[in-house]
C-alpha positions, 0 to 999 in steps of 0.5 A, a space after each residue: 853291674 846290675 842283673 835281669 830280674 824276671 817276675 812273675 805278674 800274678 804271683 806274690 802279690 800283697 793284700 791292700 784291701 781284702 777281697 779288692 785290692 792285691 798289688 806289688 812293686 819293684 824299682 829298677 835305677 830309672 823306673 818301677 814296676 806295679 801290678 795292679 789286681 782289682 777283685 770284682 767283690 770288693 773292688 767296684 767300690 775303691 775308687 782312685 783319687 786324682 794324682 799326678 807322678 813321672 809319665 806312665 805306661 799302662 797295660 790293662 792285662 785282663 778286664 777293662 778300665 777308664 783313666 780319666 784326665 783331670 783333678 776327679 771333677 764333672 767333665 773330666 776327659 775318660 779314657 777307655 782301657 780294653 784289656 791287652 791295650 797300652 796307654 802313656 800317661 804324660 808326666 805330671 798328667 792329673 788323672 785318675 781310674 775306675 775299673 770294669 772286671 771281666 769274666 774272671 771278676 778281676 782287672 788287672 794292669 801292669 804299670 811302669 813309672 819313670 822316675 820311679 814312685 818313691 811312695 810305693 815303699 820297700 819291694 817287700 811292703 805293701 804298695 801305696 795305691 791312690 785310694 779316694 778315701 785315703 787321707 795322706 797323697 
């Protein structure tokens, strides 16, 4: 029989890019969970390239951010975030963000994923993040 997992959303998170990105995962059996931390100083310049994965639930817990719907093209339907709103992201939905921190320097979101995202890796690795300038998906 599983067990009740508490966490806390801004402790233990891992170093993605320096001074821009810091994350951390974890899976239930049907779903995973990711905090998503943008830092102000490095973070306006790590965009996300357009992907697609199981439908998505989104909190934008401090700062702003857009989700935009479509492959990263001209005329890509956006999507504001405001921080403490939700969003549903439909299965197999191209989209992709770009963030707008607030007083802290810092935009926040919790995701949760179902199924989970297999590319996240390990609970105890660093996460993936769909960086445009990543060569692998």
């Amino acid at each position: 029989m599983g067990k009740c997992r508490v966490f806390g959303i801004d402790d233990g998170l891992k170093e993605v890019v320096a001074d821009g990105l810091y994350m951390k995962h974890l899976f239930g059996k049907q779903i995973s969970v990711s905090v998503v931390k943008f830092v102000e100083k490095v973070g306006h310049d790590l965009p996300a390239k357009s992907h697609v994965h199981g439908e998505e639930a989104s909190l934008q817990l401090v700062g702003e951010c857009t989700v935009f719907e479509g492959a990263g093209e001209a005329g890509d339907v956006a999507v504001p975030m405001a921080a403490h709103s939700a969003m549903i992201i439909p299965a197999q939905l191209s989209h992709y963000g770009s963030n707008r921190f607030g007083a802290e320097g810092v935009s926040m979101r919790l995701n949760v994923v179902t199924p989970p995202r297999p590319e996240f890796g390990p609970e105890d690795s660093v996460p993936y993040y769909p960086l445009k300038n990543r060569a692998d998906s």
